[in-house]
DRENKOLTI-451386 format. One record per atom (N, C-alpha, C): residue number from 1; x, y, z negated; atom name. Coordinates in Angstrom, 2 decimals. Atoms other than C-alpha are relative to their C-alpha. Example, Ala and Ser with C-alpha at 12.3 -4.5 7.8 and 13.67 -1.06 7.14 Angstrom:
<marnus>
+--------+---------+---------+---------+------+
! lodren !      c1 !      c2 !      c3 ! zaro !
+--------+---------+---------+---------+------+
!      1 !    0.89 !   -1.19 !    0.00 !    N !
!      1 !   12.30 !   -4.50 !   -7.80 !   CA !
!      1 !    0.90 !    1.20 !    0.00 !    C !
!      2 !   -0.82 !   -1.19 !    0.06 !    N !
!      2 !   13.67 !   -1.06 !   -7.14 !   CA !
!      2 !   -0.77 !    1.09 !   -0.73 !    C !
+--------+---------+---------+---------+------+
</marnus>
This chain:
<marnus>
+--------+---------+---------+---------+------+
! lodren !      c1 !      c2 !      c3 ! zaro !
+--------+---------+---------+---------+------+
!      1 !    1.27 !    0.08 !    0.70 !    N !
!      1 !   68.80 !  179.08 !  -81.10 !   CA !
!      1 !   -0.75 !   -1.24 !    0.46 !    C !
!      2 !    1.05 !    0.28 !   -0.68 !    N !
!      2 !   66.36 !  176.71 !  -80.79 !   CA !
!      2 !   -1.20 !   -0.44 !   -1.01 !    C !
!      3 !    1.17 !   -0.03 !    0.68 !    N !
!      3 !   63.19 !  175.14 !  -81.94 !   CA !
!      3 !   -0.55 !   -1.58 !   -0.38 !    C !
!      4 !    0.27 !    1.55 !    0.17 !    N !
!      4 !   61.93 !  171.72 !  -83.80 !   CA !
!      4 !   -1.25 !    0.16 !   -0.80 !    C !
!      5 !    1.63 !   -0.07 !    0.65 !    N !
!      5 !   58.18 !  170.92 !  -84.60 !   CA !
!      5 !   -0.20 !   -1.93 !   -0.97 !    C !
!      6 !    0.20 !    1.30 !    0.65 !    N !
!      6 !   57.57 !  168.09 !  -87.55 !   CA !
!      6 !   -1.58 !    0.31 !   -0.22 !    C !
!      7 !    2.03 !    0.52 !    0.17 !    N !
!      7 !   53.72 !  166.51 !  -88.39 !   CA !
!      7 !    0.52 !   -1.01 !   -0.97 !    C !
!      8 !    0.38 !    0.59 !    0.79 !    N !
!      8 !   52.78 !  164.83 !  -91.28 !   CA !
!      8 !   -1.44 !    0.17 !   -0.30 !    C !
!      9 !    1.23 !    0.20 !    0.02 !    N !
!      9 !   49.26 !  163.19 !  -91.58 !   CA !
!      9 !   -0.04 !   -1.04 !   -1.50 !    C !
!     10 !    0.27 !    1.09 !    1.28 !    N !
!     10 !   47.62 !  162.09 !  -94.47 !   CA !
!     10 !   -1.20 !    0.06 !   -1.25 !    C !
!     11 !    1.42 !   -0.43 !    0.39 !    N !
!     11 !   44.58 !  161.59 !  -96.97 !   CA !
!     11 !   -0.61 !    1.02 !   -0.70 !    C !
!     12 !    0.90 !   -1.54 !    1.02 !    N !
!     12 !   44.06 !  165.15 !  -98.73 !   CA !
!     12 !   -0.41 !    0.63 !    1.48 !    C !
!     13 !    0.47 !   -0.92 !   -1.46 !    N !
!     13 !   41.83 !  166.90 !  -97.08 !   CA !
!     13 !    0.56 !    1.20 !    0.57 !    C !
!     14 !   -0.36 !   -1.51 !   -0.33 !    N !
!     14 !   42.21 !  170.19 !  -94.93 !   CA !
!     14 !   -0.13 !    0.87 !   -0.95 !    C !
!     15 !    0.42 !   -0.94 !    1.58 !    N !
!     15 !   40.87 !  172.17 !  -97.75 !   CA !
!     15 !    1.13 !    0.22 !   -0.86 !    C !
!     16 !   -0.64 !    0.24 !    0.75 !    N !
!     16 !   42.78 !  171.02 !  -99.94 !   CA !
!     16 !    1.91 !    0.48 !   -0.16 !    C !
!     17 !   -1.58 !   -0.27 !   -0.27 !    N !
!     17 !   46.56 !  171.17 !  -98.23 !   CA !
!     17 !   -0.27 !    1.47 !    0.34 !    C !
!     18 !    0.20 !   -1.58 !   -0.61 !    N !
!     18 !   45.37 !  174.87 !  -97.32 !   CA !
!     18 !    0.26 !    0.48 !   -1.14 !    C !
!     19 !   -0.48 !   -0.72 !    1.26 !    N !
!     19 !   45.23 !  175.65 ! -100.75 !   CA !
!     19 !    1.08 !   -0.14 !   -0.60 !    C !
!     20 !   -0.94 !    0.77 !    0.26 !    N !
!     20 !   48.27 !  174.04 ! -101.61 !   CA !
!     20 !    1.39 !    0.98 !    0.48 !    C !
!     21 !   -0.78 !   -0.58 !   -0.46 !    N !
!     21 !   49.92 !  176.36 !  -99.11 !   CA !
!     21 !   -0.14 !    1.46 !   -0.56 !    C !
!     22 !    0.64 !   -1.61 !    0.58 !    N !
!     22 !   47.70 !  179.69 ! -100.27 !   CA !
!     22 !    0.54 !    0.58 !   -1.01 !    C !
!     23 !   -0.90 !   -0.77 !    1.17 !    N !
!     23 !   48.72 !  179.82 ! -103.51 !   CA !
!     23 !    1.33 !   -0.58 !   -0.04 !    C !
!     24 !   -1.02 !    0.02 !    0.47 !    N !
!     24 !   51.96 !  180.38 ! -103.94 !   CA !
!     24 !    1.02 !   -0.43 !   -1.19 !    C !
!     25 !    0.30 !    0.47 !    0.84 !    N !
!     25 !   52.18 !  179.17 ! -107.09 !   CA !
!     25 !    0.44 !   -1.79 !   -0.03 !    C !
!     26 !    0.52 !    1.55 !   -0.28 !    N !
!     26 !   51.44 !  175.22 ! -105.87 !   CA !
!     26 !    1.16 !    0.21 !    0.76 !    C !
!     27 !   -1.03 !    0.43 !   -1.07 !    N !
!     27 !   54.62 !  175.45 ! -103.73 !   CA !
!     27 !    1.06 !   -1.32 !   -0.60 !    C !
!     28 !   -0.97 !    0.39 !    0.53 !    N !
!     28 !   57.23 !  174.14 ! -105.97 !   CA !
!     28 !   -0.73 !   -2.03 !   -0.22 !    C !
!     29 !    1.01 !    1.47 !   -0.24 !    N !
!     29 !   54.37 !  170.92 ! -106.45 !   CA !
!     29 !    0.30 !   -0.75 !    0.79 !    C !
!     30 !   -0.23 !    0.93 !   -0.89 !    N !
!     30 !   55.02 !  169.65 ! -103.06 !   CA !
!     30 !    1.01 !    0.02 !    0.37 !    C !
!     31 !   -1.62 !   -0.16 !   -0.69 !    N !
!     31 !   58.45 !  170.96 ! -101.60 !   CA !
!     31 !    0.83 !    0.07 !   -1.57 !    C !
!     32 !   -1.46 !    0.83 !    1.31 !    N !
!     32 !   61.20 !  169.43 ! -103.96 !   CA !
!     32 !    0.76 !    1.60 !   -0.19 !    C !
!     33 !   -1.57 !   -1.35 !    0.34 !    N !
!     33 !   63.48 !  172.59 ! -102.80 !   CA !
!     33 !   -0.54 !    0.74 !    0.08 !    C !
!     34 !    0.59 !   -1.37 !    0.95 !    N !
!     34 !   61.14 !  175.17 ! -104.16 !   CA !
!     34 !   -0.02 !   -0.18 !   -1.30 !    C !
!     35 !    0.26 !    0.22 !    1.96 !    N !
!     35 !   61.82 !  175.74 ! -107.97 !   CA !
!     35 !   -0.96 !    0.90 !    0.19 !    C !
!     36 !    0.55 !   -1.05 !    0.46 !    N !
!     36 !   60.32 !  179.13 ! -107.69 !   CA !
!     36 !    0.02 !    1.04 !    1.26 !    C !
!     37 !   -0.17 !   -1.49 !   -0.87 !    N !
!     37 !   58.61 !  182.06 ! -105.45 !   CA !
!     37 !   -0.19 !    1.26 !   -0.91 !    C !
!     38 !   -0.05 !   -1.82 !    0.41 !    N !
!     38 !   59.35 !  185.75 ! -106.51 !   CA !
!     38 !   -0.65 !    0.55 !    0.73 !    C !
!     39 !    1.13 !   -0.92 !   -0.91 !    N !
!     39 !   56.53 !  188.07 ! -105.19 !   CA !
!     39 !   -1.14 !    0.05 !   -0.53 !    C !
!     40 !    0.73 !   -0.48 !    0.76 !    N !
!     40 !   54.24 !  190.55 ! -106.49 !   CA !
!     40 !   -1.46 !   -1.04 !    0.25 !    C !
!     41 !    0.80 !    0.71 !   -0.61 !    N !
!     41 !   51.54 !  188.27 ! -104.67 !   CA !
!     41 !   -0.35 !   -1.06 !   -0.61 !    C !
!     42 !   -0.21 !    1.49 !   -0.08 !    N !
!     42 !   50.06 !  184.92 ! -105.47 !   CA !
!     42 !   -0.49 !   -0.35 !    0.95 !    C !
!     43 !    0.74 !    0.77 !   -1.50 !    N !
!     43 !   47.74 !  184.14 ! -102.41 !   CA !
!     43 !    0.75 !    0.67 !    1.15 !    C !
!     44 !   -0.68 !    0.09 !   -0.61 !    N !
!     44 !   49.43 !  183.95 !  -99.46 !   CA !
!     44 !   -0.89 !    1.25 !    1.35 !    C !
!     45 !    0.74 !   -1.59 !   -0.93 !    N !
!     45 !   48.76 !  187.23 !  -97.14 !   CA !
!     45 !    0.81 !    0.25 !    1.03 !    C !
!     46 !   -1.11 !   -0.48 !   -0.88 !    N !
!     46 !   50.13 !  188.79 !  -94.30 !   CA !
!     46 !    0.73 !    1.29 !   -0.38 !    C !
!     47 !   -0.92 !   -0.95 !    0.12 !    N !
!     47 !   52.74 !  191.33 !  -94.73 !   CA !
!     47 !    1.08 !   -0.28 !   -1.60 !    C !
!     48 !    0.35 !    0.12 !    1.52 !    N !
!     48 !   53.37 !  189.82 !  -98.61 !   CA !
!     48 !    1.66 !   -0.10 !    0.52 !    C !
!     49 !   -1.56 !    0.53 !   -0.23 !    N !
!     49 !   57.72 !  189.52 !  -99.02 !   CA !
!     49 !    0.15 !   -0.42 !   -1.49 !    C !
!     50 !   -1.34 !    0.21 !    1.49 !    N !
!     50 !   60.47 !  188.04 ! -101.93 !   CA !
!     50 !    0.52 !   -0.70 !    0.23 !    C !
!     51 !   -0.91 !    0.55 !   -0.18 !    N !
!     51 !   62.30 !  185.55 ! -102.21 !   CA !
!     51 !   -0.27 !   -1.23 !   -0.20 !    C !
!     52 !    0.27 !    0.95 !    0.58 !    N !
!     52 !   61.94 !  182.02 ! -102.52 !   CA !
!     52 !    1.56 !   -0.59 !   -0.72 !    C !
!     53 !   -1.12 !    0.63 !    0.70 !    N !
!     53 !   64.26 !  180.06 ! -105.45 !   CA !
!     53 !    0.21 !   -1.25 !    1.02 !    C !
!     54 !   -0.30 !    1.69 !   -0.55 !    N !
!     54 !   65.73 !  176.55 ! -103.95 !   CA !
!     54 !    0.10 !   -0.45 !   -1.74 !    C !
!     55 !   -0.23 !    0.23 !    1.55 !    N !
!     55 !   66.29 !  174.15 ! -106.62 !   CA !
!     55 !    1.31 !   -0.16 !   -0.65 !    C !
!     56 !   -1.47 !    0.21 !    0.20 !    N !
!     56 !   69.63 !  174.70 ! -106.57 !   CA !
!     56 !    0.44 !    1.15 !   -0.25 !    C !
!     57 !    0.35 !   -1.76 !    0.51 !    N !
!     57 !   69.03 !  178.69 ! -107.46 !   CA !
!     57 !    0.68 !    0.86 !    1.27 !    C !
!     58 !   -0.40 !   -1.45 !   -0.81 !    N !
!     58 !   69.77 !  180.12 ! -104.15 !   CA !
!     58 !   -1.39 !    0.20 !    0.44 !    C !
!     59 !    1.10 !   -0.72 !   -0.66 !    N !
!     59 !   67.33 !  182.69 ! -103.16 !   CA !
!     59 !    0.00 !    0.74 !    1.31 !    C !
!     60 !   -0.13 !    0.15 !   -0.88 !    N !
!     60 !   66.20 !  182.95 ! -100.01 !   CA !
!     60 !   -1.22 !    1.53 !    0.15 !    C !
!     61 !    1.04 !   -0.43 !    0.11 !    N !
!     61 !   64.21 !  186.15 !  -98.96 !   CA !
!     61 !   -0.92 !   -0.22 !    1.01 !    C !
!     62 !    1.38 !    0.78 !   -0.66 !    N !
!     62 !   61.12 !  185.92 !  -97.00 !   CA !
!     62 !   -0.88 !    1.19 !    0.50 !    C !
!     63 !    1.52 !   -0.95 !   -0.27 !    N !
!     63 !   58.16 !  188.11 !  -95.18 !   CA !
!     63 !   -0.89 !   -1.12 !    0.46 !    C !
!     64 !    0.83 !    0.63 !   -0.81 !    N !
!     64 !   54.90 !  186.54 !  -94.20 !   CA !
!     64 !   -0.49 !    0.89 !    1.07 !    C !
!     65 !    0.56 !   -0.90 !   -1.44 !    N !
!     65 !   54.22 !  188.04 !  -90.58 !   CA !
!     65 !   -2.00 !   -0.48 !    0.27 !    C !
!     66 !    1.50 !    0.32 !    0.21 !    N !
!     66 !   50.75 !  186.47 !  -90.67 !   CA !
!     66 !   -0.87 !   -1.27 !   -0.46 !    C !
!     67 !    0.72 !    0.92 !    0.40 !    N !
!     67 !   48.18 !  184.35 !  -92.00 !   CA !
!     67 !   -1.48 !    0.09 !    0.61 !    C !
!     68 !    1.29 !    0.13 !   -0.75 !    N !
!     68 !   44.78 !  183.10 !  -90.43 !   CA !
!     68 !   -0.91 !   -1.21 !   -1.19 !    C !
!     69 !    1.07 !    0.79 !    1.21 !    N !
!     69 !   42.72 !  181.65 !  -93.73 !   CA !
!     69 !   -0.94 !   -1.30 !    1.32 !    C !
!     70 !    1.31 !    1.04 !   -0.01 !    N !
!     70 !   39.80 !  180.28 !  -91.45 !   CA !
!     70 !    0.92 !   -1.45 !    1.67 !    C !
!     71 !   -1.08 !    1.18 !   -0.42 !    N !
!     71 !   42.52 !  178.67 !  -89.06 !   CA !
!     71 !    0.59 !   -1.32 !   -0.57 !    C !
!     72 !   -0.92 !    0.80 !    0.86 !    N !
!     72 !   44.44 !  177.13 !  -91.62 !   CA !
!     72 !    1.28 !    0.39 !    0.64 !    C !
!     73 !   -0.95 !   -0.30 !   -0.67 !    N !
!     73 !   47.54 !  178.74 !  -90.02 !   CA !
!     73 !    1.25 !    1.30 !   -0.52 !    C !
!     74 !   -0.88 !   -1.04 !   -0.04 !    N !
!     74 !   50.64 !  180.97 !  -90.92 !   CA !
!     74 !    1.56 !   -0.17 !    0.51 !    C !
!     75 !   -1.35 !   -0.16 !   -0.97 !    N !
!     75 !   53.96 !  182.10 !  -89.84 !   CA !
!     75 !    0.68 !    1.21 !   -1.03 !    C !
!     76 !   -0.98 !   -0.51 !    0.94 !    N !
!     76 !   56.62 !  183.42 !  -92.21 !   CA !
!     76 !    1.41 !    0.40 !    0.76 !    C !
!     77 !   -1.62 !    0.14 !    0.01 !    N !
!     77 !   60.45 !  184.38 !  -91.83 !   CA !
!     77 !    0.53 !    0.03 !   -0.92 !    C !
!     78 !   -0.81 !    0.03 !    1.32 !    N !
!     78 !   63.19 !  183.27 !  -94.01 !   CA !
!     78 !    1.45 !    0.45 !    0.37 !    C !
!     79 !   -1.61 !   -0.41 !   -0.37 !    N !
!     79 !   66.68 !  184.79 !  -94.45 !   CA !
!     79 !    0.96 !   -0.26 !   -0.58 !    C !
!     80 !   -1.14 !    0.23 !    0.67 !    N !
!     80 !   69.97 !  183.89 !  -96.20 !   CA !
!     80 !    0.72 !    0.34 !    1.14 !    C !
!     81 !   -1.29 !   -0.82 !   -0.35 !    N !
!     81 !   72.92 !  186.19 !  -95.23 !   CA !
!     81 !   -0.88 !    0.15 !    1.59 !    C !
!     82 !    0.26 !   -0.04 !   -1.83 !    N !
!     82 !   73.06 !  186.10 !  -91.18 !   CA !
!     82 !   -0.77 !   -1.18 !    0.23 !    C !
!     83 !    0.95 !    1.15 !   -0.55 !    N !
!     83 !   70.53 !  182.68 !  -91.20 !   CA !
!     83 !   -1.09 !    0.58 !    0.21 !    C !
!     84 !    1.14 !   -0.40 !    0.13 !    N !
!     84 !   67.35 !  183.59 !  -90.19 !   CA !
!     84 !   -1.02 !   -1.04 !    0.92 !    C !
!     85 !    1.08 !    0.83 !   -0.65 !    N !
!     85 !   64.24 !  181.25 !  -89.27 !   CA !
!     85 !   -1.14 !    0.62 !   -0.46 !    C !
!     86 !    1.22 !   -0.37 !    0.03 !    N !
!     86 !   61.03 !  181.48 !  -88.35 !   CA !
!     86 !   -0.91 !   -1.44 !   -0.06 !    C !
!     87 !    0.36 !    1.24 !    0.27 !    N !
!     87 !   58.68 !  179.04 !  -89.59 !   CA !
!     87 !   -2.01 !   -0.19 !    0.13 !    C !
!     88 !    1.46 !   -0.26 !    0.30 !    N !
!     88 !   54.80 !  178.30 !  -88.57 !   CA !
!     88 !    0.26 !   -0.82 !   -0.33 !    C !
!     89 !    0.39 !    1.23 !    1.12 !    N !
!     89 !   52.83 !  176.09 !  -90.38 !   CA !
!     89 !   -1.69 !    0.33 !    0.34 !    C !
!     90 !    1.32 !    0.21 !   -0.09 !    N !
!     90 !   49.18 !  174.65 !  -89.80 !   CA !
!     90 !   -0.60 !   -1.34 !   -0.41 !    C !
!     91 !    0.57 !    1.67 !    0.73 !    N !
!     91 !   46.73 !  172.18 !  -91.22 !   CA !
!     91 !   -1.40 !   -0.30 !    0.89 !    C !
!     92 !    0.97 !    0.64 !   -0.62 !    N !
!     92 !   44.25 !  170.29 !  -89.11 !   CA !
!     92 !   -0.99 !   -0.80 !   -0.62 !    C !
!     93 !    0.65 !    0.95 !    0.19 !    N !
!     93 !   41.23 !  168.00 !  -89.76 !   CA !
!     93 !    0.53 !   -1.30 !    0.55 !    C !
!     94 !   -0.66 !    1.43 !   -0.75 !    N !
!     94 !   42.74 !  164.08 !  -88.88 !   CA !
!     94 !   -0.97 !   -0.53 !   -1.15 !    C !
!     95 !    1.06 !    1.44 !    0.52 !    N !
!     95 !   40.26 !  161.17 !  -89.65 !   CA !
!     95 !   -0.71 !    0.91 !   -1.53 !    C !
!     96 !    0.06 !   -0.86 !    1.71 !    N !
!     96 !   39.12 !  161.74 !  -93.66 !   CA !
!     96 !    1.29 !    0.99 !   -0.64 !    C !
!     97 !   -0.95 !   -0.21 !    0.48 !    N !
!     97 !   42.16 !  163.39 !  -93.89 !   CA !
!     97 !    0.67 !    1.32 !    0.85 !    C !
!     98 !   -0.28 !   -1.33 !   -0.93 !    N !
!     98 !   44.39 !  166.54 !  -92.78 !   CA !
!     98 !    1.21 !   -0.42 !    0.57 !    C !
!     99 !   -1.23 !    0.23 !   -0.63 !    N !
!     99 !   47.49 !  166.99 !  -90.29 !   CA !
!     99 !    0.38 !    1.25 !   -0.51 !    C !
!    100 !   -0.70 !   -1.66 !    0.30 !    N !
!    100 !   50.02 !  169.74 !  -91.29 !   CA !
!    100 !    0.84 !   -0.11 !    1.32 !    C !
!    101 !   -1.25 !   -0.01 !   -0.59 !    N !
!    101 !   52.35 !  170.71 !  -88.92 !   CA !
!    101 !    0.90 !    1.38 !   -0.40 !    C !
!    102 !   -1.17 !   -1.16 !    0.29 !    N !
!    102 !   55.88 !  173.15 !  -88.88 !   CA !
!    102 !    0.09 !   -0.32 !    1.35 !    C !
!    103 !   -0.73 !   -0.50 !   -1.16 !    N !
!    103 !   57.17 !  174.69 !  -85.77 !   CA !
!    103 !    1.02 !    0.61 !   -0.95 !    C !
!    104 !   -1.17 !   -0.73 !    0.54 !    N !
!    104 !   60.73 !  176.24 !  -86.91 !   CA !
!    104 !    0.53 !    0.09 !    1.19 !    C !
!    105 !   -0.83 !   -0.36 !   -0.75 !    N !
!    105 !   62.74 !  178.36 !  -84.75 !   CA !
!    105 !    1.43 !    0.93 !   -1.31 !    C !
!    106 !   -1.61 !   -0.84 !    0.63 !    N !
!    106 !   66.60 !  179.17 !  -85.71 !   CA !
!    106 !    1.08 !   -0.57 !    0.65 !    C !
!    107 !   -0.96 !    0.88 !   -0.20 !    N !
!    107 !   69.85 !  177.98 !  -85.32 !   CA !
!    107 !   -0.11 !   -1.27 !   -0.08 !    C !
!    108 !    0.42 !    1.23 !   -0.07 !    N !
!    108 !   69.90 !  174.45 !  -84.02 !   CA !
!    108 !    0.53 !   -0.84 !   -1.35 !    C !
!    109 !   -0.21 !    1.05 !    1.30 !    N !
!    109 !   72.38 !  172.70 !  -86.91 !   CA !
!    109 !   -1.31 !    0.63 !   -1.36 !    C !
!    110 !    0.25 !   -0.07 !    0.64 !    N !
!    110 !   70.44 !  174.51 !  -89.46 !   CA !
!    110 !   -1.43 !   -0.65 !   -0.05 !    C !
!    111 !    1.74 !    0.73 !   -0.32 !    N !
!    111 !   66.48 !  173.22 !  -88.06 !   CA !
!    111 !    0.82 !   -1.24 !   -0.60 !    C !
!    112 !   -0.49 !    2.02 !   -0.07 !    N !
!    112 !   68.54 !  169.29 !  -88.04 !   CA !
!    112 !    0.57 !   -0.16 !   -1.80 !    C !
!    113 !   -0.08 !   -0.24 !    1.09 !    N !
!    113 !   70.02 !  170.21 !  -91.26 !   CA !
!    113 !   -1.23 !   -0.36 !   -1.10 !    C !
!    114 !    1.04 !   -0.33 !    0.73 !    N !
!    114 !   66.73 !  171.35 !  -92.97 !   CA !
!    114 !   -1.02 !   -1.23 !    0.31 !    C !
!    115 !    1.27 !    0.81 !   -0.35 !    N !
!    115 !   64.39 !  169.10 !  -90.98 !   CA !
!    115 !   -0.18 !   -1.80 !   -1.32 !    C !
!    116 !    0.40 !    1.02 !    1.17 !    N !
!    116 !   64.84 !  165.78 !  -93.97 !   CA !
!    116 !   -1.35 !    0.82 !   -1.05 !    C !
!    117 !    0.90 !   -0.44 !    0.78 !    N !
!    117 !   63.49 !  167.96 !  -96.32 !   CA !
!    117 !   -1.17 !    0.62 !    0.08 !    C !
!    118 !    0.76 !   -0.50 !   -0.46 !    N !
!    118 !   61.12 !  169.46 !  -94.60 !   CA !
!    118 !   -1.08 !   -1.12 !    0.15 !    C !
!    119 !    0.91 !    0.95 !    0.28 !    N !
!    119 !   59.53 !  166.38 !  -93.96 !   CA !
!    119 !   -0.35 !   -0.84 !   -1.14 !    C !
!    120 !    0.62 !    0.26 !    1.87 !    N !
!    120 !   59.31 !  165.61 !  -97.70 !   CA !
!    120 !   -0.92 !    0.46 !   -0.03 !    C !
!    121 !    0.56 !   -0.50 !    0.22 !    N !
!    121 !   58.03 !  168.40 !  -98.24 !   CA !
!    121 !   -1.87 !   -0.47 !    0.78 !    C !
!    122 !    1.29 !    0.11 !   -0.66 !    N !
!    122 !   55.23 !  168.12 !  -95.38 !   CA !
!    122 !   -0.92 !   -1.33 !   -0.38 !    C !
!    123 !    0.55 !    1.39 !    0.35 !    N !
!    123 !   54.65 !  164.18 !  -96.55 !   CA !
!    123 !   -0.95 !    0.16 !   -1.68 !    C !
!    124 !    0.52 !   -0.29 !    1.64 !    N !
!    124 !   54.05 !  165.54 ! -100.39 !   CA !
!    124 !   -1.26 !    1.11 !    0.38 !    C !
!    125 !    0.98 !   -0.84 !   -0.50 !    N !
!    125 !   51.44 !  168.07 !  -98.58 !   CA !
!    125 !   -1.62 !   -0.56 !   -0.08 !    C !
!    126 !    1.17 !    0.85 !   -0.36 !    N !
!    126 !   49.35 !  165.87 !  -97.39 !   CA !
!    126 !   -0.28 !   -1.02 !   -0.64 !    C !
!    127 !    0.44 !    1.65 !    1.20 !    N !
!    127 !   48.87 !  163.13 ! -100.39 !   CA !
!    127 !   -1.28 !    0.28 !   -0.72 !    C !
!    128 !    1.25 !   -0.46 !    0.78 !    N !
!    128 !   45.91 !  163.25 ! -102.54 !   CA !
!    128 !    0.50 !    0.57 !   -1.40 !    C !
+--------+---------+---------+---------+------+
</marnus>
């Protein structure tokens, strides 16, 4: 197992990348390899589960273990077959602008694997 933390800074505000993450909905917007989340839910809650699509139609399922709105902060797990990661995620105030970060814990090839796109994703987060 282990664990890899990416940051991406940049000019949308905190506000803004919070909501971005909240609704569920706005995912597929910034992360390339979200076509689509399944779940009765759209704002992002604790206990909420389904599945997220890739854009390559594998579905991945998912719980959110918790969310902290006035933080800007949550922490999910994702699963395919025997893979399983755990993934926080938080958005900071930086200059006019916000910081996101990911902590991911899982299997090491799969973090090194994942981590390109991940930092797409986090770079498309934080744009205006």
């Amino acid at each position: 197992m282990g664990r890899l933390t990416l940051h991406a800074t940049g000019p949308a505000g905190p506000e803004t990348v919070w909501q971005r993450y909240a609704c569920v909905d706005r995912w597929p917007a910034w992360s390339p390899q979200i076509k689509a989340v399944h779940t009765p839910d759209r704002q992002l809650t604790s206990g909420m589960s389904g599945t997220v699509e890739s854009a390559v139609g594998v579905r991945l399922a998912f719980t959110v273990e918790h969310v902290d709105h006035d933080r800007r902060a949550w922490t999910w797990r994702v699963r395919l077959g025997p893979i399983r990661l755990r993934l926080h995620h938080d958005v900071r105030t930086h200059g006019r602008g916000s910081t996101t970060g990911l902590t991911m814990e899982g299997p090491r090839p799969v973090l090194l694997a994942y981590a390109p796109l991940a930092r797409l994703a986090l770079r498309r987060l934080v744009r205006p």
